[in-house]
Every structure is written in structure tokens, then in C-alpha cells.
C-alpha positions in Angstrom: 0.0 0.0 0.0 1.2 3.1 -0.9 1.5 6.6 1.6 -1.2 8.3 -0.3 -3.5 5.1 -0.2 -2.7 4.7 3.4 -3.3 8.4 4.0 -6.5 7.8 2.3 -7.6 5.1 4.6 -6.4 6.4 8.0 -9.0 9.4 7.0 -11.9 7.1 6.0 -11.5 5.3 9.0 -10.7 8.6 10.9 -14.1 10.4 9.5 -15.9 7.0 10.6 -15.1 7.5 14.4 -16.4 10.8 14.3 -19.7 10.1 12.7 -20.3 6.8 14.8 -19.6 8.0 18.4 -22.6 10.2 18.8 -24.4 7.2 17.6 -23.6 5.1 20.7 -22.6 8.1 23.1 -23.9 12.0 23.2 -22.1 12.2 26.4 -18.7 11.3 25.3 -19.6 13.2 22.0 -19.6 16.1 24.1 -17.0 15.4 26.0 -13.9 14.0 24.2 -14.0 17.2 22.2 -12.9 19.4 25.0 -9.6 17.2 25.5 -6.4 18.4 23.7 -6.3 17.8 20.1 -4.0 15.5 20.0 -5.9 13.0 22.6 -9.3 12.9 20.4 -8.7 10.9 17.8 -7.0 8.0 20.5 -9.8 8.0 23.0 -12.6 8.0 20.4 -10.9 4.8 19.3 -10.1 3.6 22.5 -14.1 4.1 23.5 -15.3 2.4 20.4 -13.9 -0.7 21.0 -14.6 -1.0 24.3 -17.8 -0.1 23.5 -17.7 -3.4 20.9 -16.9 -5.1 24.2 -19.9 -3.5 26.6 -21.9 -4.7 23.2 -21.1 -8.6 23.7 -21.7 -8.4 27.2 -25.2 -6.3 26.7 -26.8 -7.8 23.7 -25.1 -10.9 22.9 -27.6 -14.1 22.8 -24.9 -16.8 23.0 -24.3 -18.6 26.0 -21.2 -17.7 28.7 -18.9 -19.9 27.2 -19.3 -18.1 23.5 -19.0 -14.7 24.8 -15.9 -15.5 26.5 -14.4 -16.2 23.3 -15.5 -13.3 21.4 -13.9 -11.2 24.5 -11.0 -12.7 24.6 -11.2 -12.1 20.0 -10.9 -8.1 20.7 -7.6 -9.1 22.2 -6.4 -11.6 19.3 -7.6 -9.2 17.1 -5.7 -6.4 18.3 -2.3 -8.1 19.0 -2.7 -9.9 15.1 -4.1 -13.1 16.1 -7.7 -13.0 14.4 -9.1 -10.7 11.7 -11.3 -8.4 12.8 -13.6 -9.1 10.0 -14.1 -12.5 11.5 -14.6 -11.2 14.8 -17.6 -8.6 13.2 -19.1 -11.6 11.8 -19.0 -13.7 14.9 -20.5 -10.7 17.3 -23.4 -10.0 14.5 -24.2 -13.7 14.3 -25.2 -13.4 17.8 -26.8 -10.0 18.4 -30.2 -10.1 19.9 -33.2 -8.4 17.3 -33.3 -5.9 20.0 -29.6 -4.3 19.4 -29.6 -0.5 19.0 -29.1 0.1 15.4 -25.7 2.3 16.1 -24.3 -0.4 18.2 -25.0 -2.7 15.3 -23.1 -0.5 12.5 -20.3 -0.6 14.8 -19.5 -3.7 15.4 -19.9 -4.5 11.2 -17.6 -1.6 11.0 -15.1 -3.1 13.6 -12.1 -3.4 11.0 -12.7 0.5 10.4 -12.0 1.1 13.7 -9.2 -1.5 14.4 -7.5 0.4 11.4 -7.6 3.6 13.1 -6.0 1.8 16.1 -3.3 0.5 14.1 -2.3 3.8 12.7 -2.1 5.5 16.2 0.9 6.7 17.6 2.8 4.1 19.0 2.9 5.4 22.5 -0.9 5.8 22.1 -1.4 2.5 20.8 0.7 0.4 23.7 -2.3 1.6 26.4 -5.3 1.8 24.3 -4.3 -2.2 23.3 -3.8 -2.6 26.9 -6.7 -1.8 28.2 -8.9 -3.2 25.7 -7.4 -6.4 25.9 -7.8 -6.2 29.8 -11.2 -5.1 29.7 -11.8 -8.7 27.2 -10.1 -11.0 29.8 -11.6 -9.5 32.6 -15.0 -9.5 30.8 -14.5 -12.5 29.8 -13.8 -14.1 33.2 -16.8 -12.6 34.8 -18.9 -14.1 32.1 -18.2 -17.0 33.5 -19.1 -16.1 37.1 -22.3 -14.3 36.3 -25.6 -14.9 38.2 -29.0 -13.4 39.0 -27.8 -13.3 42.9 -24.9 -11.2 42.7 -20.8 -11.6 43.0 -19.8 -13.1 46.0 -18.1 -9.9 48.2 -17.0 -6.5 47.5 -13.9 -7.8 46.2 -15.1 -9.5 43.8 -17.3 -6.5 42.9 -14.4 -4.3 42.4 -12.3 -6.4 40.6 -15.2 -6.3 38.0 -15.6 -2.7 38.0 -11.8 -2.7 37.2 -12.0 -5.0 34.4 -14.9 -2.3 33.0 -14.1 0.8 33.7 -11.0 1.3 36.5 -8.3 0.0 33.3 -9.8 2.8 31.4 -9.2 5.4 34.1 -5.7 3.6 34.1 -4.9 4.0 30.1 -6.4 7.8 30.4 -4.0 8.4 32.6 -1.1 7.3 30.8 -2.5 9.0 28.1 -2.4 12.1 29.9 1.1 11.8 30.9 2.3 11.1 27.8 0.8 14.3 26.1 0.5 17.2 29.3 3.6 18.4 31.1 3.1 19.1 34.7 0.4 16.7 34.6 1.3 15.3 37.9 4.9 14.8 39.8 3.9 11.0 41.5 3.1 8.9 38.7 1.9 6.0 40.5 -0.5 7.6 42.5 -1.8 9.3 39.7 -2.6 5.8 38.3 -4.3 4.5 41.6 -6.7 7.5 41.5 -7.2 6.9 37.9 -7.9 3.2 38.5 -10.4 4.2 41.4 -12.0 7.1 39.8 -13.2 4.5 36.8 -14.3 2.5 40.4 -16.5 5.2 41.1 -18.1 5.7 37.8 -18.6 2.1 37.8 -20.3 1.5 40.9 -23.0 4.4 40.2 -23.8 2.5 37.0 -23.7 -1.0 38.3 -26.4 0.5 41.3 -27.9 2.8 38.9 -28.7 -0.1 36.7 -29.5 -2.8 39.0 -33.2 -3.6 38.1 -32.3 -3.2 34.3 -29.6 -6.1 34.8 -32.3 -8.0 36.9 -34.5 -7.8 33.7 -31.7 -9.2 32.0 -31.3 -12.5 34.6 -27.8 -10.7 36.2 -26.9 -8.6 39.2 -23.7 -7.2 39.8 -24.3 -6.5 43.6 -21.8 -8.3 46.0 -23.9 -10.0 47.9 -22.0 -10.2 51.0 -22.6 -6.4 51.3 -26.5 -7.0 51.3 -26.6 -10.0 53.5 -25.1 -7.9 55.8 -27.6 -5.9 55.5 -30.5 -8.0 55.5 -31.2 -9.2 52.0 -29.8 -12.3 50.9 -30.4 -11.1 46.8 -32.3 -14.3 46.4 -33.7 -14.3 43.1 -36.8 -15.0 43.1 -37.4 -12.6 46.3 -39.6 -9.2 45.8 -35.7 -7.1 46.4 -38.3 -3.5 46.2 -40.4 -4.6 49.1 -37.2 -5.3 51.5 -35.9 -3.0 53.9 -32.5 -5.0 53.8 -32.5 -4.0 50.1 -32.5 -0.6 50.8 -30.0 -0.5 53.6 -27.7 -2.1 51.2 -28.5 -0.1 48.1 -26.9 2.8 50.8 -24.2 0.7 51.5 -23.5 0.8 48.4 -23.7 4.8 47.6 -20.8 4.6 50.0 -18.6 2.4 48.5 -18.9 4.6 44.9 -18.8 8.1 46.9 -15.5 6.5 48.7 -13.9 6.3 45.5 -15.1 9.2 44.0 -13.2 11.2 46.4 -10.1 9.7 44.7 -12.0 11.4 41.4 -12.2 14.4 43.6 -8.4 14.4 44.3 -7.6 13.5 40.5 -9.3 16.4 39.0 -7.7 18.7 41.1 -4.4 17.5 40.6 -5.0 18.1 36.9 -3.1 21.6 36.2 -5.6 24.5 35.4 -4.0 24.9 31.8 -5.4 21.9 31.0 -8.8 22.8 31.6 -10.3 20.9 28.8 -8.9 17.9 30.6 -10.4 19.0 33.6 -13.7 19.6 31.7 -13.6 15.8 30.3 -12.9 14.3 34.2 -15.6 16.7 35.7 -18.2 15.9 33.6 -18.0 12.6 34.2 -17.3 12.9 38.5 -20.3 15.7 38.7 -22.7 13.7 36.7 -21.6 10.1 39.1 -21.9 11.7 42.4 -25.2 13.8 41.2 -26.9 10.3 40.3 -25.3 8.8 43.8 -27.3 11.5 45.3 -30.5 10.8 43.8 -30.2 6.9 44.3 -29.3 7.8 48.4 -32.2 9.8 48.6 -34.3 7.4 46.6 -32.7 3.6 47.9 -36.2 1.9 46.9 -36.0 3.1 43.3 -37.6 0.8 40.8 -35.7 2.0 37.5 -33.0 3.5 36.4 -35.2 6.6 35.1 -36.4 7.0 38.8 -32.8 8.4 39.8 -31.6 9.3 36.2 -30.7 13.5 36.7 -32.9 15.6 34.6 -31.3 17.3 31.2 -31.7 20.8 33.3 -29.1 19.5 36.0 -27.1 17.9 33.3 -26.9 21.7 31.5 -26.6 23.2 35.1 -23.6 20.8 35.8 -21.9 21.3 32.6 -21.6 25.4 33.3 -20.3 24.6 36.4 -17.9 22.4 35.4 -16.6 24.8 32.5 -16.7 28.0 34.9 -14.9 25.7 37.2 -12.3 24.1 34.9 -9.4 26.8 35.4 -9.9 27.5 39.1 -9.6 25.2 42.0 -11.5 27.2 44.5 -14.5 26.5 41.9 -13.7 22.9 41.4 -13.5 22.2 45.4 -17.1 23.7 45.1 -18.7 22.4 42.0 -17.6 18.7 43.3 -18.8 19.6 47.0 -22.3 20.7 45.8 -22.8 18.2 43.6 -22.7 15.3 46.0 -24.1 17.7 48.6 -25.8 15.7 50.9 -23.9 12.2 50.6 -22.2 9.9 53.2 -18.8 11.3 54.3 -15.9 8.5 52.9 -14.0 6.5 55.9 -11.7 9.1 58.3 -13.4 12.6 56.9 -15.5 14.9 59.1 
């Protein structure tokens, strides 16, 4: 292939990611344009394809044992092993009629995307691979251990929050690093915040989502957590009519607001001439701990559009968060108010 035909195809493929991603997220839509030119193109790729993954696990009809293996494909396909045009075909073989349309398109246009991933930067490409292929073991794994009464203990809950989201706060990070100076002085605990910020943002969805997944025959509650407080998660048991329910449903706001302080200290550790950075990781945080708010106020919610914050909140949030973005007194505030009202974490007044 020649430079001008590969030119060609990196900006087919290029022009592809741009069109697709409002398709399957507004949010990141939004959001992934206020990051630094030279980050978009990576983490629009990098979301795509893990989006492919959230895709298997959401609207995949084949058994446990078939969705590990198209989990573990994203990683053969990205490290060479299996073509990604086999790996569409496989995945749309086994989409349920009810797929979203967008989410459809983008897994037949898989290749598309793999190509962009191929022609990233090399320094991009190493953690985008990374955490793709970590998100499709993990995935993968927990596939396996899936069940309409819940993961054993918080442990296990967190380790699959990590495999979904807390390797993405990971490979943002790194991204980060690579491409702002000043970004932060102690790498590795920039990388554990990371890791527990994608915790946080996690754990809202999982509780967020919780009679959604029920729907679906899964819960990715740790049990231990709500037999300690009374419910045992037993399947076939009316969860809205317990009080135990409940008391663990604010067990669990905890647990997401404790690691959303670690998004707290992330953000502000982001330097204010990066403010479109800042913009991108306060969106997110603002949003998480709004929602946490709404589920802690609201623990025998029924749906997730019982607790979902209104599109006035969501505008009122953004402002914020821009007005915000290049001063720290601001931040401190925005991030206070919007989880105004929530459990203190562990050793704060």
C-alpha cells in the first residue's frame, strides 16, 4: 500500500469514528472534544472498541462460554491473532433483534476502527491495546461467574468494576502523561486514582442499573454487602419490598462516593491549563456523584429513570464544570455541591 492510499484510509476510518460516536454516546460526544487535540482521535478509538466489548456483554444471545471467546477475539484481534472481519461476523451472528441500530453498525464496522487503532501513535497505541485487551479478559472471566444473585463480596465486585471501567481510568491516565507536562509529579499515584476514579463511575452504573440487569437475569451486587444488611439477593425474592434491600443499596452509595473522592483528588491534581482535561474528568465525577445522590435519597427506586438526573441538572452541571475548569477554588465547590448531601468517605469529618 502506498503513503497516499494509506493516508486515504487512515481518514476514511478517521471520518468514521467521528460520525459513529454520537451514535452510541452523546455524552462522550460532548466530551472527548474538550480534550487536547492531539488525545481525540486516541480516546474516540479507545471508547469504540470497548464499547464493541460492553456490546457482547449487553446484547449478545450466545451462552457464557461463546461470549468468552469473542472477548478474549478483541484481544487476538488487536495483537494480530484473528481478523477483525471475522470477529464482526462472529459478534453480528449473535446479536439479539433488540440491538440499537448504532451499536450494530459498529461492530460491522469493527475493522474500520481496528484500522484507526493501528495507525495511532505508538505510545498511544501500547495503552489503548492494553486496556482493551484487559477489559476482554476480565470480561471475559466474569462471564463466566455471572448470576441473578450477585458476585460473592466486594472484592469480587471491584475487581469487575476494574476490568470495566478502572483499566480505562488507568490508560487515560497514561494518556495524559504522555501528552501534558506538569500533569502530575507521582506517577503511581496518579494511576491509583485513575484506576479508582473508573471505580467510582462504575459502581453508580452497576447500582444505577440494578433492576435493568435483573431484567436481563444478572446482578452485579456483592452479595456479601446486602446480606449484611439483611437481603440475601435471592432471586426470586420481591428485592423492592425489602428494607435490607435498601439498607444495602446505601451501602452501596458509600462504597462509589468513597472512590469518588479519589476522582475528587484526581481532578484537582489536573493543572488549570489543562482545563479541557479538567472539563472531560468533571463531567464525568459531577454527573456520578449527582446520580449517587439521587439513588441515596431514593434507595427503593424501581428503575433506572427514577434516579436518572434531569437534562436541566445535566446543562446546570456542565456550566459549572466549564466556569470551574481553570480554578480550583471553583472545582473544590462544583464537586462539594454536587454530591451535597452524601455519606462522608471513611476518616473525613
Amino acid at each position: 500500500m502506498s503513503d497516499r492510499e494509506r493516508a486515504y484510509r487512515w481518514a476514511a476510518n478517521r471520518a468514521y469514528q467521528e460520525a459513529a460516536l454520537p451514535g452510541v454516546s452523546r455524552t462522550f460526544a460532548l466530551t472527548i472534544p474538550q480534550l487536547p487535540e492531539a488525545l481525540r482521535d486516541t480516546v474516540t478509538n479507545a471508547y469504540l472498541l470497548c464499547r464493541v466489548a460492553d456490546t457482547v456483554e449487553d446484547h449478545a444471545t450466545a451462552d457464557a462460554e461463546a461470549k468468552h471467546d469473542l472477548m478474549l477475539g478483541l484481544k487476538e484481534t488487536l495483537h494480530g491473532g484473528r481478523e477483525p472481519e471475522r470477529l464482526a461476523r462472529q459478534i453480528q451472528a449473535v446479536l439479539e433483534p433488540g440491538t440499537p441500530e448504532a451499536e450494530r453498525e459498529l461492530v460491522a464496522s469493527l475493522p474500520r476502527v481496528v484500522g484507526v487503532t493501528e495507525a495511532l501513535p505508538e505510545a498511544h497505541r501500547e495503552p489503548v491495546i492494553r486496556c482493551v485487551s484487559v477489559m476482554g479478559e476480565g470480561m471475559a472471566h466474569f462471564q463466566r461467574l455471572r448470576s441473578p444473585a450477585g458476585l460473592t463480596d466486594r472484592a469480587q465486585f471491584e475487581a469487575y468494576c476494574y476490568y470495566v471501567a478502572g483499566v480505562v481510568g488507568e490508560m487515560l491516565t497514561e494518556l495524559f502523561l504522555l501528552e501534558v507536562a506538569g500533569f502530575a509529579e507521582d506517577r503511581s499515584e496518579m494511576m491509583d486514582l485513575g484506576r479508582r476514579f473508573g471505580l467510582g463511575l462504575q459502581a453508580t452504573n452497576v447500582i444505577k442499573d440494578v433492576w435493568a440487569d435483573r431484567q436481563r437475569g444478572v446482578c452485579w451486587l456483592p452479595r456479601e454487602t446486602f446480606i449484611d444488611a439483611g437481603c440475601s439477593l435471592d432471586p426470586e425474592a420481591d428485592w423492592s419490598a425489602d428494607p435490607g434491600f435498601r439498607r444495602g443499596i446505601g451501602r452501596m452509595v458509600a462504597i462509589g462516593v468513597e472512590h469518588m473522592e479519589a476522582a475528587r483528588a484526581y481532578i484537582l491534581r489536573i493543572p488549570v491549563t489543562q482545563p479541557g482535561i479538567r472539563r472531560f474528568c468533571a463531567w464525568a465525577a459531577t454527573m456520578s456523584l449527582a446520580t449517587l445522590r439521587q439513588i441515596y435519597r431514593h434507595p427503593g427506586f424501581q428503575s433506572g429513570a427514577e434516579v436518572k438526573i434531569s437534562r436541566g441538572q445535566v446543562r446546570r452541571l456542565a456550566a459549572l464544570t466549564s466556569y470551574a475548569a481553570e480554578r480550583d477554588w471553583a472545582m473544590r465547590m462544583v464537586l462539594a455541591w454536587s454530591g451535597r448531601g452524601l455519606p462522608r468517605p471513611h476518616g473525613q469529618g
